[in-house]
Structure formats: C-alpha cells, structure tokens
C-alpha positions in Angstrom: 14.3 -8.9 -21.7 17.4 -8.6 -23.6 19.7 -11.6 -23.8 23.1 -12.1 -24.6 21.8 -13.1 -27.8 20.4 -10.4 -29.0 23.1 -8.5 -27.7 25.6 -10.3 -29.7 23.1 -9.6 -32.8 23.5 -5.9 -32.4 26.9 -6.1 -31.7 26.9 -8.1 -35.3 24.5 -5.7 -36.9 26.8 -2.7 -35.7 29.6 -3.6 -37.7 27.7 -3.8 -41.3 28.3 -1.2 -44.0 24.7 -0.9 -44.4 23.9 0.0 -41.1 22.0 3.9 -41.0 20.8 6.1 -38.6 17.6 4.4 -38.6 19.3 1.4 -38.1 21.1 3.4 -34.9 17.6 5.2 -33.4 15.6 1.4 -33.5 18.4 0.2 -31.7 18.7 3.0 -29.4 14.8 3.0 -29.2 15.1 -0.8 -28.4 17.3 -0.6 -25.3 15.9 2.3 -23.7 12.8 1.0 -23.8 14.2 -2.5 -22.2 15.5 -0.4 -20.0 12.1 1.4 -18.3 10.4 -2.0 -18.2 13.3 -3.5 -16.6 13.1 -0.9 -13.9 9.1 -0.8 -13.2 9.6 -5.4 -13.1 12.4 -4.7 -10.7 11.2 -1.9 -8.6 7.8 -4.2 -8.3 9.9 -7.5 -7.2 13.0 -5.8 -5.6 13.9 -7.3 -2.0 12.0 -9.9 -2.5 12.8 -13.3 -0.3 10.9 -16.3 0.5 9.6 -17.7 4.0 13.2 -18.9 4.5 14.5 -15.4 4.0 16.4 -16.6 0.5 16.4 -14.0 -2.9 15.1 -14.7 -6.0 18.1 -15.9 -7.4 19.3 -18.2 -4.6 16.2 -19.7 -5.5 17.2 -20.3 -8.8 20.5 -21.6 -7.7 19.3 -24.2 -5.6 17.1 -26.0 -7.9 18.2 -29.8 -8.0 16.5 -31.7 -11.0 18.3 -34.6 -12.6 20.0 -34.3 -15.8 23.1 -31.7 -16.9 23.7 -28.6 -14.7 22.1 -25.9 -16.1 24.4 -22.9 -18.1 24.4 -19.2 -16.9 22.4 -18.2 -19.5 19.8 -20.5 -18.7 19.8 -19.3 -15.1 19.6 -15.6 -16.1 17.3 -16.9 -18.5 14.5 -18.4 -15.5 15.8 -15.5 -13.5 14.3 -13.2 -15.7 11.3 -15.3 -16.4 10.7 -15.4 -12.2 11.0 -11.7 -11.9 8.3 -11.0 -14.5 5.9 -14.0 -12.9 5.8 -12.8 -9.7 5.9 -9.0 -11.0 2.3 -9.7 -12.9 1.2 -11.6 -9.6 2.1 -8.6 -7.4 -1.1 -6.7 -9.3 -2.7 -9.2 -6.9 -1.1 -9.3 -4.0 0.7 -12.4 -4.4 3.5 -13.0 -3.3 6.7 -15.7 -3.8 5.5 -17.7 -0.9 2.2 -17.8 -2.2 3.6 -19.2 -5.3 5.6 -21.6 -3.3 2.3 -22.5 -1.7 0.6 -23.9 -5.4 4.0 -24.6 -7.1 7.9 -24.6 -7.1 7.6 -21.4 -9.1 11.6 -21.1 -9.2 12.0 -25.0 -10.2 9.0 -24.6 -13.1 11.0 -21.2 -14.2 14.1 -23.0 -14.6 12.4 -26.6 -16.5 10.5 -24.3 -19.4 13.4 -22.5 -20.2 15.8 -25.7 -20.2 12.7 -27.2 -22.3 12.6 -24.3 -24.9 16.6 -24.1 -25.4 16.6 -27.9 -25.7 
C-alpha cells in the first residue's frame, strides 16, 4: 500500500530538475498499479463486520493497549495491514470472526506496526 510517506517522496521527487519522463511513467506505473490491488484487497474484504456487527476499522479504533495513543498513520497503517490479512485468508474461507476465534487479529495488526515504527 502507499503511505503518506511515499506520497510525500513523490511529491519531493516531483519538484527536482532532473526529474524525466521515465521518472513520470514509473510513477504513474507505480500508482495505477497500487490502485488495481487496492481494489481486488477491498472488493475481497468489503462489508466486512465481526460477530458484534462492528467494521474493520472500528475494530482498529477500539483497541486498548497501555502505552501512548496510537497516531493516524499508525491506524491507517494496521488498517491496511487487517485488510490484506483477512483478504489472503478469504482464499480459505476464513473469515474475521474466525480470526477473532485464534487471535485479536485487529489488536496484533495494530502492536507490529506500533513495533516497526518504534
């Protein structure tokens, strides 16, 4: 997935002199391609609630773990993470409750990602 990261590198890339047409098509070739797999991950996840009726990014929401809140980015971060987990599981038929059944799958999302950017 793209992040605000990488977005801010393009956006700093965009204004060198030595940027080309090359430069402009890998970009281009970049985001489009984002793009589609964004839309097959969400079209395989889309609607998607728990037992309790609550979406994917309630769930995220409502994690409690100790320590500093987390930051946007790190939600959209674990969002994104979720929504390609359970994605890959919907190949076999599982499902977020059967996550929910092994694992706070939401929870775990949302501890690696605080873990990496920390």
């Amino acid at each position: 997935m793209i992040f605000h990261d990488r977005i801010r590198e393009i956006r700093a890339e965009s204004e060198d002199e030595l940027r080309t047409h090359e430069w402009a098509d890998r970009v281009i070739d970049e985001l489009l391609t984002e793009a589609e797999t964004r839309h097959a991950v969400d079209a395989a996840v889309r609607g998607t609630t728990d037992a309790k009726g609550r979406t994917l990014a309630q769930r995220i929401v409502a994690v409690r773990r100790g320590g500093t809140p987390s930051t946007a980015d790190e939600l959209d971060r674990a969002h994104d993470l979720l929504v390609l987990l359970l994605a890959a599981g919907a190949k076999y038929g599982l499902t977020l409750d059967d996550w929910d059944w092994v694992d706070d799958l939401p929870g775990t999302c949302r501890d690696l990602i605080r873990h990496k950017r920390h």
